[in-house]
N, C-alpha and C positions, 0 to 999 in steps of 0.2 A: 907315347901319349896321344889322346885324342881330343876333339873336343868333340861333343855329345849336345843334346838340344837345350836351347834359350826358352826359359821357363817366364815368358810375359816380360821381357826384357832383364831378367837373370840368366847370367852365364853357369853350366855345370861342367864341370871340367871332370875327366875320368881318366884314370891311368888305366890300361889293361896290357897283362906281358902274360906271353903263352911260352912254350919248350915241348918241343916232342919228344925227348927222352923223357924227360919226368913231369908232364902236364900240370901246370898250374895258373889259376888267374887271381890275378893278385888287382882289385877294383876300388876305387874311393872318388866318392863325390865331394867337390869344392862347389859353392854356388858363390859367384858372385855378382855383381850390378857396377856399373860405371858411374851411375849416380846414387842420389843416397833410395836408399830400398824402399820402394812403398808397398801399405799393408798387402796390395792383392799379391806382390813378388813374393815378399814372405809367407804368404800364405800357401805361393807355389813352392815354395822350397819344405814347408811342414809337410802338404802332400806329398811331395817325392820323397823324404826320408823315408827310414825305416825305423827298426827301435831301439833302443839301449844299446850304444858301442861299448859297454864294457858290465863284465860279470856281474850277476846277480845277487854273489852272497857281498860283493861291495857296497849294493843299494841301499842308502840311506845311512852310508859310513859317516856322511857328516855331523849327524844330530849326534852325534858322539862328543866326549870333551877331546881336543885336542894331545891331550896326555894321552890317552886311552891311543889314539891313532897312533901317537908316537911307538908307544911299543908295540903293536901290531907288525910281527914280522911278516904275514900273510901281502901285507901292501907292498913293502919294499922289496918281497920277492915277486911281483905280479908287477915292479916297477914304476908306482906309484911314488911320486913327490909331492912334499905336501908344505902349500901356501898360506899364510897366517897372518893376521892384522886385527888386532885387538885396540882401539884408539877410543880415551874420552871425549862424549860429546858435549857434555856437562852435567846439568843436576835437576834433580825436580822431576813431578809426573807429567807436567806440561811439556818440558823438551823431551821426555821418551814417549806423549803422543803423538807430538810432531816428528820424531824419530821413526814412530811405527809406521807412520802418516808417509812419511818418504819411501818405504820401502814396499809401502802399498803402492803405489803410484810410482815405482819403478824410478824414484829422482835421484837414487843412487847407481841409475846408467844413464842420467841427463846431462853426458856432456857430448862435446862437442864430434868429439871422433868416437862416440859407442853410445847406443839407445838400442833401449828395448822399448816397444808400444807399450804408454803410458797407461793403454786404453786393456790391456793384457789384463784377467783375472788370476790371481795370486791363490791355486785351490791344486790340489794333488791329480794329478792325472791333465794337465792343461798343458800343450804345449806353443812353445811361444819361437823366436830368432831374439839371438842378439846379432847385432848389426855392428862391425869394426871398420873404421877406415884405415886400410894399409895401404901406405903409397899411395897408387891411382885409383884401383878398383876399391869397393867396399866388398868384405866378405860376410855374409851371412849364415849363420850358425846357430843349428835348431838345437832345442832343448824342450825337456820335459820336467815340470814341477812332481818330481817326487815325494817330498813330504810338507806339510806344515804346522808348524808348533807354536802355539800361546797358552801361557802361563799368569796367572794371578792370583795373589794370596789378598784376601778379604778383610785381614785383620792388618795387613804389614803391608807397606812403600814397597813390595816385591812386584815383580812383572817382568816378561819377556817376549819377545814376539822372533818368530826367522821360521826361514824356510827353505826349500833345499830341493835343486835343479839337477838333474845327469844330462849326460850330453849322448844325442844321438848319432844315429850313423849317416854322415855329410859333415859331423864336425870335427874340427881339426884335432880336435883332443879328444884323450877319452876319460871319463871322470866324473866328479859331480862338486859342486859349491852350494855352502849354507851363508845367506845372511841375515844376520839377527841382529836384536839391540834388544837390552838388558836396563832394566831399575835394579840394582844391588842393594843392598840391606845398608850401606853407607849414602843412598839418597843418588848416590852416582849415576850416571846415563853414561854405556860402552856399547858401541858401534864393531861389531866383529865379523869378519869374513874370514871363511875356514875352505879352502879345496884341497883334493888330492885328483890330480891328474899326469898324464901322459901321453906322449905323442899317437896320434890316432891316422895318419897320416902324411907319405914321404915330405908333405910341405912342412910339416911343425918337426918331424924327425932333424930333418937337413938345417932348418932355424929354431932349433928348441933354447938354446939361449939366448937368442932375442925373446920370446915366446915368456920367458922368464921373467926378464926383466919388462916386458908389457906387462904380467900381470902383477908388479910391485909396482910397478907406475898409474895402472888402476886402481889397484888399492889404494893410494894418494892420495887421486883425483875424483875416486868415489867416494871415500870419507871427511873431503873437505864438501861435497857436495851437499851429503847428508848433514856434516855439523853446519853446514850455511840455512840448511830446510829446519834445522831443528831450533835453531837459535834465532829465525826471526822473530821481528814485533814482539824480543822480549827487552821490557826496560831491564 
């Protein structure tokens, strides 16, 4: 392993291994920061990626219903696992524009150990970092807004709003996540996060079961965040 140049006080870490019998290089960029990231770092880390670390006919597998993913045997041979969190936030159109309202505004990565810039526009083709603290360093992890979807019916309490990220090449995984929030025809407000991913990189390869259970621990702690944003200053 090497390490390779400091991008504005972001570390990129590279693996590279050659063979002269049967020549191969095998490359992956990690960025990381010792303190918490600020926007020009991430900005350097958007520049140095590249694009899509994973297959194109998967693009925009998210905007699918979750059944639908399930029987897709094309994922599960391609390696793909898939993370799910469907949780009530409450009721009413008021808590699903506050619902939608957080997810504009990125407050469902407003905690303490993961953010994404609040200041980030939520439009197809934008790419952004999320920002995790592990351990000591922060790692930093680009992505790209692949699709986005809103929904409203004129006559009916129907509505929905979410949107949907893949992860590019420097990030640990490879894959894409939708999140949305839903008005249901019983007046209900659902808060739902849908990924299929896979290690993208010896570092998540070698910890893909901790990797796991981080992201059922953000789910958690991003659904209490959102039901906190959505249910304020409501009597």
């Amino acid at each position: 392993p090497s390490l390779s140049t400091r991008l504005n006080g972001a570390l990129a870490l590279s693996l590279s291994t050659r063979t002269f019998d049967n020549y191969f290089e095998l490359k992956g960029m990690v960025f990381l920061c010792w303190d918490r990231p600020s926007p020009q770092e991430q900005k350097a880390c958007i520049n140095k990626t590249g694009a899509f670390n994973y297959d194109s006919k998967f693009r925009g597998a998210t905007a699918k219903p979750l059944s639908y993913l399930q029987d897709d045997k094309e994922l599960s041979k391609d390696g793909f696992l898939l993370n799910h969190a469907r949780v009530l936030v409450g009721s009413g159109l008021e808590t699903y524009e506050k619902g939608k309202s957080a997810l504009q505004t990125w407050r469902h990565f407003g905690l303490d150990w993961a953010f994404v810039d609040p200041k980030t526009p939520i439009q197809s083709g934008v790419k952004f970092c999320v920002c995790l603290k592990e351990f000591l360093p922060w790692v930093v992890m680009p992505l790209e807004v692949v699709y986005v979807h809103e929904t409203r019916k004129a006559n009916k309490a129907l509505a929905s709003f979410g949107f949907g990220s893949g992860t590019l090449q420097g990030h640990l995984l490879a894959g894409e996540e939708r999140f949305s929030i839903e008005l249901d025809e019983n007046n209900q407000v659902w808060y739902e996060i849908l990924s299929l991913s896979k290690p993208a990189h010896f570092l998540s390869f070698i910890g893909y079961p901790y990797v796991k259970l981080r992201q059922k621990y953000f789910a958690h702690q991003s659904t209490n965040a959102v039901v906190q944003h959505s249910t304020a200053s409501q009597q």
